[in-house]
N, CA and C of each residue as an Amber inpcrd file, in Angstrom:
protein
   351
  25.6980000   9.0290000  28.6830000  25.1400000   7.9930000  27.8360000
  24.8550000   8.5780000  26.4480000  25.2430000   8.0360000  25.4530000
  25.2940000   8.6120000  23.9480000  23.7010000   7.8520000  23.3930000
  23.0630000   8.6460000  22.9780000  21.4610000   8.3160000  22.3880000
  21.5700000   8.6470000  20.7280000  21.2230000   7.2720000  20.1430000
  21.8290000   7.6870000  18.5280000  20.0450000   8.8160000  18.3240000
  20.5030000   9.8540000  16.9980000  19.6900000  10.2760000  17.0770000
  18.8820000   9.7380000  16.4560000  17.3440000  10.5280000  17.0890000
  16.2820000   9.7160000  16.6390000  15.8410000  10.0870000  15.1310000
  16.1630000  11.1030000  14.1890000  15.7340000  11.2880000  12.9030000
  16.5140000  10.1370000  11.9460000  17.9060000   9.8690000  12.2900000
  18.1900000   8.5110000  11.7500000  17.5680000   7.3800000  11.7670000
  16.6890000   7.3050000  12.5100000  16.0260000   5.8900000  12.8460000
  14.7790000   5.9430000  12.3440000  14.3110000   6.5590000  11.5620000
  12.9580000   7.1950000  11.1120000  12.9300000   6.8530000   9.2880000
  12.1650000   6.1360000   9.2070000  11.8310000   5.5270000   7.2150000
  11.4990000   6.6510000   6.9180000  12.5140000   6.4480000   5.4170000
  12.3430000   7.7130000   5.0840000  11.0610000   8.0390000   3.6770000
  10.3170000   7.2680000   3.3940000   8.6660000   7.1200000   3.3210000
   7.9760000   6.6360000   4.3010000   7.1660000   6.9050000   4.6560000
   6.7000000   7.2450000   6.2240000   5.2400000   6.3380000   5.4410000
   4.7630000   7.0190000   4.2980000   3.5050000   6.1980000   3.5300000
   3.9890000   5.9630000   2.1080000   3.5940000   4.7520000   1.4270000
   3.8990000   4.7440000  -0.0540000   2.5120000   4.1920000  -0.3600000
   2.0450000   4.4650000  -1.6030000   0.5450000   4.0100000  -2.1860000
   1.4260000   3.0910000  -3.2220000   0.4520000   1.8980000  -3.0660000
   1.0620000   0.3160000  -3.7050000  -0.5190000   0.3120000  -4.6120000
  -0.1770000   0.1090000  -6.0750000  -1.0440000  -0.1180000  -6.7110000
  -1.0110000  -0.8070000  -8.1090000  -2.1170000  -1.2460000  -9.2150000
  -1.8070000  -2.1680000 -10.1770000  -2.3030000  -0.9670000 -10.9100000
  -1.6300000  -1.9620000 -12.3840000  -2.5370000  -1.5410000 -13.7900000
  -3.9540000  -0.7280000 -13.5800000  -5.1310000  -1.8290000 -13.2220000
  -6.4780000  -1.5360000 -13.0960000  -6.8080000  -0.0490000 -12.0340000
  -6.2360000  -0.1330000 -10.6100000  -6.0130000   1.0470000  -9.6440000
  -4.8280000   2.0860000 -10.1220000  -4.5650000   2.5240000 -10.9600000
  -3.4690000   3.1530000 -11.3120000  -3.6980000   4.5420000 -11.1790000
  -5.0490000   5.1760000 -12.0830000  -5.6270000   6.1030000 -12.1690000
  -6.5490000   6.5570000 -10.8290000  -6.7690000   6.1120000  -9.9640000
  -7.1370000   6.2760000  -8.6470000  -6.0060000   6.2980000  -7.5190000
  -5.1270000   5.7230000  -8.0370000  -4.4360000   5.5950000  -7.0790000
  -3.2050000   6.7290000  -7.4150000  -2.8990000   6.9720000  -8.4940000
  -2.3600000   8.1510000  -8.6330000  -2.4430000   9.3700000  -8.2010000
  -3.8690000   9.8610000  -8.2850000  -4.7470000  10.6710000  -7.9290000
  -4.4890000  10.8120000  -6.6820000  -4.5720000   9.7660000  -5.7450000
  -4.5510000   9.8170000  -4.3980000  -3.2910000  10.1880000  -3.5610000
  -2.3700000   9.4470000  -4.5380000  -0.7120000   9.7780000  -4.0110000
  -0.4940000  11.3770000  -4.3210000  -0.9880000  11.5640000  -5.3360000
  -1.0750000  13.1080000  -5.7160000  -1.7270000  14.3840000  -5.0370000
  -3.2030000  13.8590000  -4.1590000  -3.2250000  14.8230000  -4.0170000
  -2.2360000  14.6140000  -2.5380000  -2.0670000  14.0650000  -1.5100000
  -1.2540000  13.4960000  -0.5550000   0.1100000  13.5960000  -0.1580000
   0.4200000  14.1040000  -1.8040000   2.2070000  14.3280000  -2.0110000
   2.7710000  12.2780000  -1.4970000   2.1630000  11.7830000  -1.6770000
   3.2140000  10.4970000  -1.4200000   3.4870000   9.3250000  -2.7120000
   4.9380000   8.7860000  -2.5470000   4.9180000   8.3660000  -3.5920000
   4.6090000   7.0900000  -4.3730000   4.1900000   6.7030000  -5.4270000
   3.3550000   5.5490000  -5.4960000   4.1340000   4.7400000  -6.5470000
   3.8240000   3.5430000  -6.2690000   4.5690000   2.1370000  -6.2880000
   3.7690000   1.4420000  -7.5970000   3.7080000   1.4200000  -8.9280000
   3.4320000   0.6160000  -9.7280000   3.4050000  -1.0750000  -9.4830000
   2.6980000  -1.7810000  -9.0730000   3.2010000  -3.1180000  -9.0790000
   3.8190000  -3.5190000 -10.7230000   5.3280000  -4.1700000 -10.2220000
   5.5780000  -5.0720000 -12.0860000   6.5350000  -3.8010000 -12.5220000
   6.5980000  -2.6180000 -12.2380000   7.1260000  -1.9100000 -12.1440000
   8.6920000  -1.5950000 -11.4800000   9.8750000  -1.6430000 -11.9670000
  11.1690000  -1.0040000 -11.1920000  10.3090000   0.3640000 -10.4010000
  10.8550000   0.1510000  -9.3610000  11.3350000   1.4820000  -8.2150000
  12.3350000   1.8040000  -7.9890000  12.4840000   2.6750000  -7.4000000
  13.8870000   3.3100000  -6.6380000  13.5890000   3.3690000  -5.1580000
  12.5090000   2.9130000  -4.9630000  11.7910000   2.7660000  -3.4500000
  12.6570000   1.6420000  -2.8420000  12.9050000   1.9990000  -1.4810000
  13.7670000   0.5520000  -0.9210000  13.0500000   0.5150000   0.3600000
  12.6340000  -0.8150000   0.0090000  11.6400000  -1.4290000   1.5320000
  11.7340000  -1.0780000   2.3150000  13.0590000  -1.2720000   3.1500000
  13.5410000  -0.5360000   4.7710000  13.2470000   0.5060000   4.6230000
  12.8890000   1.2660000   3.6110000  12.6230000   2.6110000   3.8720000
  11.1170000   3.0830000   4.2020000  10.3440000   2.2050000   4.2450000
   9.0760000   2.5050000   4.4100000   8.2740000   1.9850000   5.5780000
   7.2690000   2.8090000   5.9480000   6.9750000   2.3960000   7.4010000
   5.1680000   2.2590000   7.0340000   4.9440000   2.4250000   6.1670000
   3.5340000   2.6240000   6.0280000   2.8990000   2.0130000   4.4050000
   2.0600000   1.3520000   4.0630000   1.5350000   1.4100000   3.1260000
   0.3420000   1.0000000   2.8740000  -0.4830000   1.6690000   1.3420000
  -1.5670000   2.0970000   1.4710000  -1.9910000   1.0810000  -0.2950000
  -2.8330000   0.1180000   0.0500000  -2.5560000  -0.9390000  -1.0570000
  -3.8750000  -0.9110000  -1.5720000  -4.0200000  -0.4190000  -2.9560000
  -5.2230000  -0.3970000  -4.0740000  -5.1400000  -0.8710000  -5.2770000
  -5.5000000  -2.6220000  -5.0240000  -5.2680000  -3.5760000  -6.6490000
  -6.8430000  -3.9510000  -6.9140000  -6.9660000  -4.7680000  -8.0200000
  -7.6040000  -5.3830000  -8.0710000  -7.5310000  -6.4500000  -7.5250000
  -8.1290000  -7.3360000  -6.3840000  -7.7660000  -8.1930000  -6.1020000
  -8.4920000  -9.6570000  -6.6200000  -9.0410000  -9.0910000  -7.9530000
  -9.6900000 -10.1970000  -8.8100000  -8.5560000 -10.9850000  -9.5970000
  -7.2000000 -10.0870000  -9.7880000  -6.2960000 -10.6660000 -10.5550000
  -5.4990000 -10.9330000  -9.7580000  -5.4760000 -12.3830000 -10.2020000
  -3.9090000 -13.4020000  -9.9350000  -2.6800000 -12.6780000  -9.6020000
  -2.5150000 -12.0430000 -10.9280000  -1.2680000 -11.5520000 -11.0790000
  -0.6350000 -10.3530000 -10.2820000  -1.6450000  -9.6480000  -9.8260000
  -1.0370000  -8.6020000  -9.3380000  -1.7420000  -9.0550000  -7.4140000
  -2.1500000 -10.0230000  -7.5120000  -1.7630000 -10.5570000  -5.9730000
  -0.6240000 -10.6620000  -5.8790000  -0.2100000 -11.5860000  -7.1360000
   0.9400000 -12.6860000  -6.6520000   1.8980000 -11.3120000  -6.3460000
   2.1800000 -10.3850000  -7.5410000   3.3600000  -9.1830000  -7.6070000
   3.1230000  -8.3840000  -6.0540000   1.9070000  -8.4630000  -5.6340000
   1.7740000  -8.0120000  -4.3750000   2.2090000  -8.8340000  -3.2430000
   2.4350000 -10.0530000  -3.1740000   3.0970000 -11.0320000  -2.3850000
   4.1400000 -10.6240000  -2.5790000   5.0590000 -11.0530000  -3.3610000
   6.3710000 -10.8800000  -3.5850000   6.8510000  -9.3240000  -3.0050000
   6.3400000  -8.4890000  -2.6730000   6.3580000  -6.8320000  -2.0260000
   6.1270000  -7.1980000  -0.7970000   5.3770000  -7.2100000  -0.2090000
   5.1080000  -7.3880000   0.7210000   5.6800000  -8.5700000   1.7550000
   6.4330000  -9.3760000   1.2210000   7.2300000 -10.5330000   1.4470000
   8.3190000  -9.6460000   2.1940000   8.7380000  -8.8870000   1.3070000
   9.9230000  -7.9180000   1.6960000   9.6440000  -6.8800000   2.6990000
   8.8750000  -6.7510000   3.1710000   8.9240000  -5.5710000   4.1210000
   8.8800000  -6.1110000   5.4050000   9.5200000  -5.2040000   6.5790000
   9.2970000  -5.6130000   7.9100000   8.1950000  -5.9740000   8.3700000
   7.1980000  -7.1970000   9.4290000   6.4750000  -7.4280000  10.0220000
   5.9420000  -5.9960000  11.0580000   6.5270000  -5.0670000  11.2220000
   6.0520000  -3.5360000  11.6250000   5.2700000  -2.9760000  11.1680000
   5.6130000  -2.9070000   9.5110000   5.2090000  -2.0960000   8.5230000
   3.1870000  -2.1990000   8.8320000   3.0230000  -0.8210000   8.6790000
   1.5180000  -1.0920000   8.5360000   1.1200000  -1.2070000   7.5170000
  -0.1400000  -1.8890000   6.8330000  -0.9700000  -2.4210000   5.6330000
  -1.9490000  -2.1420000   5.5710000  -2.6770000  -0.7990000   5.1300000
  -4.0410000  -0.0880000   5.0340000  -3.9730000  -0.5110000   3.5800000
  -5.6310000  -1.4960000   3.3600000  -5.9280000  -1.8130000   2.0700000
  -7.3830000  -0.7790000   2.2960000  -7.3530000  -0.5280000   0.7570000
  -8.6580000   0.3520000   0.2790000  -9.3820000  -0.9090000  -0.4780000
 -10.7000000  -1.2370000   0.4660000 -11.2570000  -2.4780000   0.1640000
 -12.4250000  -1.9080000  -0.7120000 -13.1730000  -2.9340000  -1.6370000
 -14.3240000  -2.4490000  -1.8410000 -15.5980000  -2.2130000  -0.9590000
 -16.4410000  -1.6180000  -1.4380000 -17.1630000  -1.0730000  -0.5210000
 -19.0060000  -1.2270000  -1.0080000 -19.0160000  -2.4230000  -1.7700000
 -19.9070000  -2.8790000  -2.5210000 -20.6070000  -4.3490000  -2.3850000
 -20.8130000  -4.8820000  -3.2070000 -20.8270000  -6.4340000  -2.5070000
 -20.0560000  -6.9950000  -2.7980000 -19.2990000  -7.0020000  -2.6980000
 -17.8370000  -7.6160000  -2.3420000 -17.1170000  -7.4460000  -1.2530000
 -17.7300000  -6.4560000  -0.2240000 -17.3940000  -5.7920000   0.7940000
 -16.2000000  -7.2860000   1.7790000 -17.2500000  -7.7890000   1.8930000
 -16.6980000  -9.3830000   2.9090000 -15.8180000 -10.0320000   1.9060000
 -15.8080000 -10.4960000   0.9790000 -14.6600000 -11.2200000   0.1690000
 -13.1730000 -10.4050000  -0.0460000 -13.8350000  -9.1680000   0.0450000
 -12.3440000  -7.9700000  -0.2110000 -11.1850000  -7.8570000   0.9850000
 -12.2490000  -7.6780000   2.0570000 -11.9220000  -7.9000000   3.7050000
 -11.1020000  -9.0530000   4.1990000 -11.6350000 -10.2800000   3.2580000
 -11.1900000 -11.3620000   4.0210000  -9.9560000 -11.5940000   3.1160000
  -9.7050000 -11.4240000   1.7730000  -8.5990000 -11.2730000   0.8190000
  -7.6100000 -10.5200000   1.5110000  -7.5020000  -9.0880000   1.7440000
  -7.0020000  -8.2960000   2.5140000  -6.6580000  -8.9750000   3.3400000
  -7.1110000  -9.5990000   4.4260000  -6.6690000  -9.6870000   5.7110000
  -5.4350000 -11.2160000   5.5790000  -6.0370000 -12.1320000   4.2120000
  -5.4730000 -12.6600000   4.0800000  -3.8160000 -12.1290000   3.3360000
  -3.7460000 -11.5050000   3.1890000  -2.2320000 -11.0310000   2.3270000
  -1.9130000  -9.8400000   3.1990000  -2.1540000 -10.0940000   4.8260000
  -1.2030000  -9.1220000   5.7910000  -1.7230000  -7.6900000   5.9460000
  -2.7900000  -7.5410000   5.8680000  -3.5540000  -6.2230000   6.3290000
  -3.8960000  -5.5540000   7.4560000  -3.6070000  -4.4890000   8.3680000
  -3.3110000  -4.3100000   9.3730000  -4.7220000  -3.2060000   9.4310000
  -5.4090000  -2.8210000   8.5520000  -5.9220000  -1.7680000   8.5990000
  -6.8510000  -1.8660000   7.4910000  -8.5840000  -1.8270000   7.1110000
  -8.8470000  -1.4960000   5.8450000 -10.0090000  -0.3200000   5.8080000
  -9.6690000   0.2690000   4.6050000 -10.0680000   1.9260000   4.2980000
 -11.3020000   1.3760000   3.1470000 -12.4490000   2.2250000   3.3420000
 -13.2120000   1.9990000   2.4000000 -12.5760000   3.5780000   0.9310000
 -12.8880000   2.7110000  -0.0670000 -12.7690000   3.9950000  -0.7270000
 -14.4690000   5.0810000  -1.0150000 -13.3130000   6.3690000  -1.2080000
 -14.5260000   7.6030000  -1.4340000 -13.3450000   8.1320000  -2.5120000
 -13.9730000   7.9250000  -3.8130000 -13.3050000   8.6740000  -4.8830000
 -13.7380000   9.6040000  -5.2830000 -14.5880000  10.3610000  -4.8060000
 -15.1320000  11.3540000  -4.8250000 -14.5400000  12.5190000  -4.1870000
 -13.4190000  11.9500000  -3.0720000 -12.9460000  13.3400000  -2.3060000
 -11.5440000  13.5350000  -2.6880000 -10.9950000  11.7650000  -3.9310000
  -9.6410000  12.0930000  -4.3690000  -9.9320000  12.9860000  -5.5200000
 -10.8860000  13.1180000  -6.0110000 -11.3180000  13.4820000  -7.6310000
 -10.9600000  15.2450000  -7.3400000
């Protein structure tokens, strides 16, 4: 019996950090220290969806705009894919949560920018 191998079948970003304008500078930081590579929303990539199995999403989710650019991403990826949002962790805690969960969140991370710094 022939078994295709299994490293072919494996995305070849395993995590990508998805972030806006406003999270840019945090979220850089984070892909950086992490080694993974990060996704400008509004931005060309060279990133190709199927290729990713994981992502790690830090917008503002006060703006319209970079929901919507975050819909349109996330539209595209497999129903597999996991969705760790870095929610706020303030009072906004419950509105961030329920935003998140509304735009396909599988997972949410409080942030500590203190340990990306």
């Amino acid at each position: 019996m022939h078994r295709p191998n299994a490293l072919l079948e494996q995305p070849r970003y395993l995590v990508v950090v998805v972030c806006d304008e406003d999270s840019a500078p945090e979220s850089d930081n984070l892909a950086a220290q992490l080694a993974l590579p990060l996704w400008l929303l509004g931005c060309e990539s060279d990133i190709v969806l199927g290729d990713i199995a994981q992502v790690i999403v830090n917008i503002n989710m006060r703006s319209a705009a970079s929901v919507e650019a975050l819909k349109r991403l996330l539209s595209g990826l497999p129903l597999t894919v996991l969705r760790r949002f870095i929610v706020d962790n303030g009072t906004a805690t419950y509105a961030s949560r329920v935003q998140a969960n509304s735009l396909g969140a599988t997972h949410h991370v409080s942030p500590s920018y203190s340990r990306w710094a």
